[in-house]
N, C-alpha and C positions, 0 to 999 in steps of 0.2 A: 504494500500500500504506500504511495508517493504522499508523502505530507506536506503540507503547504502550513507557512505560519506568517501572521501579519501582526505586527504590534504598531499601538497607538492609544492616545485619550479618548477617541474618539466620543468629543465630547459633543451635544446636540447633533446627535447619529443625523444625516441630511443626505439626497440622493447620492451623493458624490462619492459618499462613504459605502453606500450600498453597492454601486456602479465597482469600486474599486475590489468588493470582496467577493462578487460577482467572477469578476474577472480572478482573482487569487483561486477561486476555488475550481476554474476551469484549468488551474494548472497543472491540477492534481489531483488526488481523490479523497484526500481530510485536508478541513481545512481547521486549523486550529488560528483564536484571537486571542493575542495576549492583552491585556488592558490594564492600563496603566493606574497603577493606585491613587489615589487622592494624595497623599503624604508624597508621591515618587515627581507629580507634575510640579514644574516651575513656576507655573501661575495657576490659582485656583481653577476648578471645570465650576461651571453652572450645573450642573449637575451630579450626584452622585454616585462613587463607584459603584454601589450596588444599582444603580437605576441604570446605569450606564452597560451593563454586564446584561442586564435585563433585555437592554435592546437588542444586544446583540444577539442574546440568546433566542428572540423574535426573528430571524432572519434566516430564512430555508437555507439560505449557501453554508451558512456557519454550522459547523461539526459539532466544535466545544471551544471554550471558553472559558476567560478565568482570568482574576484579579493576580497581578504582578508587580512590584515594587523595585525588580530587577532589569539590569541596560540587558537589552537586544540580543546582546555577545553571550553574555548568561544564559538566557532563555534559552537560545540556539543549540548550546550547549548541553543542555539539559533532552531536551527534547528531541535534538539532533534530525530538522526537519530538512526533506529533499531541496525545499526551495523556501526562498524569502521574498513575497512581495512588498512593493514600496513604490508610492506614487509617481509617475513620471516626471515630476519637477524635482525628485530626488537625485534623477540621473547623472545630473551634475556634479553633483554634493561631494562630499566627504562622507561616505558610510561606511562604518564600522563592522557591522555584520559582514562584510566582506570576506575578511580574513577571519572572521569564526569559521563560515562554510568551508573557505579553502582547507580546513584542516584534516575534513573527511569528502570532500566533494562537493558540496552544496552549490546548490546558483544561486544569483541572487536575480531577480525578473521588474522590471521597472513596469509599469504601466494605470492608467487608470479608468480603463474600462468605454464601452462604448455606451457613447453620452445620446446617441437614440433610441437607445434600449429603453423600457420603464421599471427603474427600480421600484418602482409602489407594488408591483408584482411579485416579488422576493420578496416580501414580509409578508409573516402567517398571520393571516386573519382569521377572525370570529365569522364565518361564514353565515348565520342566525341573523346578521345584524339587518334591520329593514330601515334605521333612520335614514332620512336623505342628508340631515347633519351632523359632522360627527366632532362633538365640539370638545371630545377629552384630550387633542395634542393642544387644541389654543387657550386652555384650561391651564394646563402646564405653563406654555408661553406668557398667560396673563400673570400668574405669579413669580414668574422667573424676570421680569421687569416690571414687577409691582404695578401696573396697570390696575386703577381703581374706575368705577363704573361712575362718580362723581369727575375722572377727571376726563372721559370719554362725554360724558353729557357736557362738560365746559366746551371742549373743542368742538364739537355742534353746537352749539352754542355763538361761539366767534365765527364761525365759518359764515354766520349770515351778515357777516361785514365785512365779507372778505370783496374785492373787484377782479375779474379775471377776464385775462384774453388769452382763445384758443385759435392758434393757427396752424391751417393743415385743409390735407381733401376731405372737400366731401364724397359722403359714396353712397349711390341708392343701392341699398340692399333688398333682394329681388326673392323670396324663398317660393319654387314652383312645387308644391306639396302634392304626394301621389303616390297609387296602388304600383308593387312590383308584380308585373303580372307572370314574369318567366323568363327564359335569357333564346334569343334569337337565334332560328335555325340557321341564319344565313353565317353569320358570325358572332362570334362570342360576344356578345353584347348582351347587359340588361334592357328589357323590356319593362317598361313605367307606363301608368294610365294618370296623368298630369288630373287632381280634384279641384285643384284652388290655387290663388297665386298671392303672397302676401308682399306688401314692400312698405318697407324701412327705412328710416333716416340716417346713414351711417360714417363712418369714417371720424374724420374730426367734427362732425356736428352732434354722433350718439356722447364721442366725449365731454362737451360744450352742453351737452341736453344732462348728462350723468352731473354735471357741477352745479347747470343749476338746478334741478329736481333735490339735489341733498341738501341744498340750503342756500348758496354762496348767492351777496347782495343782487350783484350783477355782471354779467356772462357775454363778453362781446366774441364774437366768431367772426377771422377772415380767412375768404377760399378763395377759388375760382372753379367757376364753370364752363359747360359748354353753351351751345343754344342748340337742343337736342329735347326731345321727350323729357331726359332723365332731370333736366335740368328745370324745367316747368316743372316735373314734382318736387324739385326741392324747393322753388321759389314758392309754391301753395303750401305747401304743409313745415316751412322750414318755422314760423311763427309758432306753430303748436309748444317749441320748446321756449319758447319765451327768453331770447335770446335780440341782445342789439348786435345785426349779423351786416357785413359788410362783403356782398357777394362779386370780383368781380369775373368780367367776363377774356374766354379766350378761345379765338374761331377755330385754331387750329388744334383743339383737343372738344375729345366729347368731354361729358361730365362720365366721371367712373360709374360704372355700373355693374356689379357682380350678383350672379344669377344662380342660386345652389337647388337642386335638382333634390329632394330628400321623399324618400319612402320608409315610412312609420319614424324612427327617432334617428335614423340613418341618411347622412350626406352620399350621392350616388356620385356626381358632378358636380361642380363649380365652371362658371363660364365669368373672364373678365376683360370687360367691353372699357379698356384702359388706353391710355399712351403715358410716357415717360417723355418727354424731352422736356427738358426746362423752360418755366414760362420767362417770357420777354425783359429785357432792363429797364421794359417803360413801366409792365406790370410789377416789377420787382420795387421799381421806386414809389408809385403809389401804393404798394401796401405800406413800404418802410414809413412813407408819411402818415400815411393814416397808424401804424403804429404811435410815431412822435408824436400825433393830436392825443391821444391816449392813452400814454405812457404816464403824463404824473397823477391820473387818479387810480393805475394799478395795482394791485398789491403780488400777482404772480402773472408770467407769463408761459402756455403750456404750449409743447411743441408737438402738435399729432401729426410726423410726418408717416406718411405711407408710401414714400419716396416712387410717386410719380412725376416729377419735377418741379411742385409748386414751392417748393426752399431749396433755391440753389445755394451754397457754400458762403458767395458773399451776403447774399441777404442773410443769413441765419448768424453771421458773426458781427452782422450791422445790427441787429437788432438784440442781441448777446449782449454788445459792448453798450448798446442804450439802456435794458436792464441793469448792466452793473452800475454805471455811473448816478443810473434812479433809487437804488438800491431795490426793487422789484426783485424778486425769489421766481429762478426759472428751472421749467423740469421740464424732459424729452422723452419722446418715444418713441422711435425710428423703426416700422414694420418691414420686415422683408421676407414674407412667408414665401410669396411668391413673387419677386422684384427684388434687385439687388441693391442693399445701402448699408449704408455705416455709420453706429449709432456712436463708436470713437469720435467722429465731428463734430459732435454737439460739447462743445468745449465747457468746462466752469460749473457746470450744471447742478443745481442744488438733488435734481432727483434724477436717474434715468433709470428706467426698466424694459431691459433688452430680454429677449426669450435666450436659452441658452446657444441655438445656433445663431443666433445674430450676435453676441459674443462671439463664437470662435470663427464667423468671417469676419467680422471687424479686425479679430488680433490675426488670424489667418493659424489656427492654434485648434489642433485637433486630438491634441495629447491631455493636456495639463486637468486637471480634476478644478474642479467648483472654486475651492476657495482660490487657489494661486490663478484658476481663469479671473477670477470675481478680481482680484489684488491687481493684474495686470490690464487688463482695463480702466481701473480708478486710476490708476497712475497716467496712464495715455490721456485720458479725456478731463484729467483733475477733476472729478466729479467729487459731490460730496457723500453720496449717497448713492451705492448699487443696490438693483434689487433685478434677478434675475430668475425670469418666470421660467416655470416648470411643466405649464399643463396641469392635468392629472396629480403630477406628484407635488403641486403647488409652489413654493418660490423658494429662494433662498438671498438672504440678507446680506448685505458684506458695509462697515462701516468703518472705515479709513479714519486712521490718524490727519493730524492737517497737513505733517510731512510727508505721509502715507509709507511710513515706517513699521507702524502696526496695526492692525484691525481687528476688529469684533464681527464675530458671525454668529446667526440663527437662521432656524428655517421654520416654515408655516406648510403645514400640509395645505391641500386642494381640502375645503370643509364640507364641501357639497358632494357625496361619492356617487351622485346620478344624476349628472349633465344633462339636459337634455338639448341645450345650443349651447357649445364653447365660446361662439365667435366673439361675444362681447366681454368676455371674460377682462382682458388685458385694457380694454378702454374707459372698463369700471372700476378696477383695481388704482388704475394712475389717475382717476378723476376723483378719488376719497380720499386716496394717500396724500395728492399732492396742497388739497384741501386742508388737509389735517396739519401736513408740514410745514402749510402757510401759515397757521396758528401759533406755531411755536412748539406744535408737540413733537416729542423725540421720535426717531425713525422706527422704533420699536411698536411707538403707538400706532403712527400711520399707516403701518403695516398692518397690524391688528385691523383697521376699518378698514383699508381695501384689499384684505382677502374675507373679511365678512361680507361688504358690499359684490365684490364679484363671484360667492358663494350663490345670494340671493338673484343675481341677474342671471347665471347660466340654468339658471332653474325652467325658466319657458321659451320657446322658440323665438326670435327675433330680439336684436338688440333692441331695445325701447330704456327710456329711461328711466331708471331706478326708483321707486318712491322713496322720501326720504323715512314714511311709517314701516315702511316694510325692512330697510336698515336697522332702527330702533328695535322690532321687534326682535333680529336675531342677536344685536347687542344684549338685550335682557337675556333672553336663553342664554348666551355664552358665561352669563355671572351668573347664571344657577348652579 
């Protein structure tokens, strides 16, 4: 039997960690975790070694497990395992276990796993479980940064004095709802009987709708359109969000339009009625003005790009550097599920929350695990605050010293374990958070509200905008 051994604190156990033992236990056929004692680590864990052992022992890849107060070289020695994994940002390093292994044969194997994978799958679950919320990891989370439910009601609270402008596309979203009837003889193709067609307001306007539905004083929105269909429906129904919107126009692009093809709670197709080339230097300087008319009664400025070209590079650092100089608190969110961008551009930035492959095209980094991906980003973009979403396995935290020397990590599971529309997940999370952060409250808290906020919005099909009673009410549950 080939043994495999990994040691570490692995303190707030988080995808990265899963991913990595994942990958150790494909190396071999046991996989043993050493885990570092409370008394052995250099700086205290937030959590405790037995709770810590706990998780691990939660994890199908893991064999066994066990508390140790002993370096690397010991353990090795003791147990005398085939192989030692260790993160790929290790590879560089100085390690030690090196020359333990050499003295019977051992390897030592760098890596950290494939980050498309879904680590939420590797933890053994209570299979029983029917709620659609599952509020015992943000239970933990609220008490491990003392988050009180008097100081979550103050920050709603402030937030309805907050002034915000969101810039970015807008996108009508199109959802063509329908029977799978069978998959076609002529070629493999599914067969659909189309029942109903629903459409939505989306892109940077569901963001812009998400701020102000949860509270915030007043909610300005600049886009560009096309003169198209899709753009009449946004000009009729863009008022329903009660937003002072400043639309302009551009001949040479439609208005976005994405068209998801779904039978029963399942996406079949996506169709995206897009262009990418950046709009004009005529259109770039009438937004930047209309930004400057604007600017000194702001209190944050949020970036919903969808990187179809309406923030080319100079605009987005001319309107950056007006920010700073107003002192206005600015956050980003550069999508590239399906279009290529890079959320490193967005320089200074009080908040950014990239999905994890728009991190590793930003840094072009396909090795490195969570936190050192999370560390090397804050550094590129001097941001002040990462938060890099996860899907399903929900996000993970990364919060930089000012010299970005050292950092603090935590993760927040997905609270909602039956989706029944993702899409709006990430537009609702950074429209609470960034709300929250405008307030003053610490990145711990604003996290807390918008993974509660985008808990409750992936709960029904179509982004639409959040109510802010239906927020409150999962806040109450989470303090039961």
């Amino acid at each position: 039997m080939k043994k495999v051994l990994v040691t570490g604190k692995f303190d707030l156990l988080h995808p990265g960690h899963i991913r990595l033992l994942k990958f150790a236990k494909e190396c071999g056929d046991h996989l043993t975790v050493a885990v570092l004692s409370d008394s052995s680590c250099e700086e205290p864990c937030r959590i405790s070694e037995s709770h810590r052992l706990e998780m691990l022992n939660s994890l199908e890849c893991v064999d066994q497990a066990f508390i140790s107060s002993d370096d690397a070289s010991i353990i090795i020695h003791k147990i005398k395992p085939a192989i030692v994994v260790k993160g790929k940002e290790f590879e560089e390093r100085n390690n030690p276990e090196l020359s333990a292994l050499q003295c019977y044969g051992g390897k030592l194997i760098f890596g950290s796993g494939e980050f498309e994978s879904n680590a939420e799958q590797f933890i053994r679950r209570n299979s029983s479980a029917k709620n659609h919320f599952d509020f015992k990891e943000i239970k933990e989370y609220i008490s491990r940064h003392r988050i009180r439910q008097p100081d979550i009601d103050n920050t709603l609270n402030t937030i309805q004095k907050l002034d915000v402008l969101v810039i970015g596309e807008v996108i009508v979203d199109e959802y063509v709802q329908g029977t799978a009837v069978g998959l076609s003889q002529e070629d493999p193709t599914i067969v659909m009987t189309p029942n109903k067609t629903d459409t939505f307001l989306g892109g940077a306007a569901i963001t812009a709708g998400h701020i102000k539905a949860i509270g915030a004083r007043k909610v300005n929105l600049i886009s560009v359109i096309g003169e198209d269909k899709a753009s009449n429906y946004v000009k009729k129904y863009i008022d329903n969000y009660e937003l002072d919107t400043y639309l302009y126009t551009d001949n040479s692009r439609p208005t976005p339009l994405k068209t998801r093809y779904r039978a029963g709670t399942k996406t079949l197709l996506r169709v995206n009625n897009v262009r990418q080339h950046k709009i004009s230097l005529e259109l770039q300087a009438d937004i930047f003005n209309k930004v400057e008319n604007l600017i000194p009664e702001l209190d944050i400025v949020v970036f919903s790009d969808f990187n179809y070209g309406l923030l080319p590079q100079t605009l987005v650092e001319s309107i950056t550097k007006l920010c700073e100089n107003n002192n206005v608190k600015i956050v980003a969110d550069s999508q590239s599920s399906s279009q290529v961008g890079d959320i490193s551009r967005y320089k200074n930035m009080d908040l950014i929350t990239p999905t994890e492959r728009e991190v590793r095209v930003a840094l072009n980094n396909p090795d490195d695990g969570l936190v050192i991906l999370a560390q090397k980003l804050a550094k590129k973009s001097q941001a002040k605050n990462v938060v890099i979403t996860l899907a399903e396995e929900g996000l993970f935290i990364h919060l930089p010293s000012q010299d970005f020397s050292k950092w603090e990590n935590d993760k927040l599971p997905a609270i909602n374990k039956h989706a029944v529309d993702p899409a709006g997940a990430g537009d609702c999370f950074l429209a609470a958070s960034s709300l929250a952060l405008c307030t003053g409250a610490p990145i711990w808290q604003a996290c807390y509200l918008g993974s509660l906020a985008a808990a409750c919005q992936v709960g029904s099909v179509g982004n639409t905008p959040l109510k802010r009673i239906t927020l409150e009410k999962a806040i109450e549950d989470s303090f039961k």
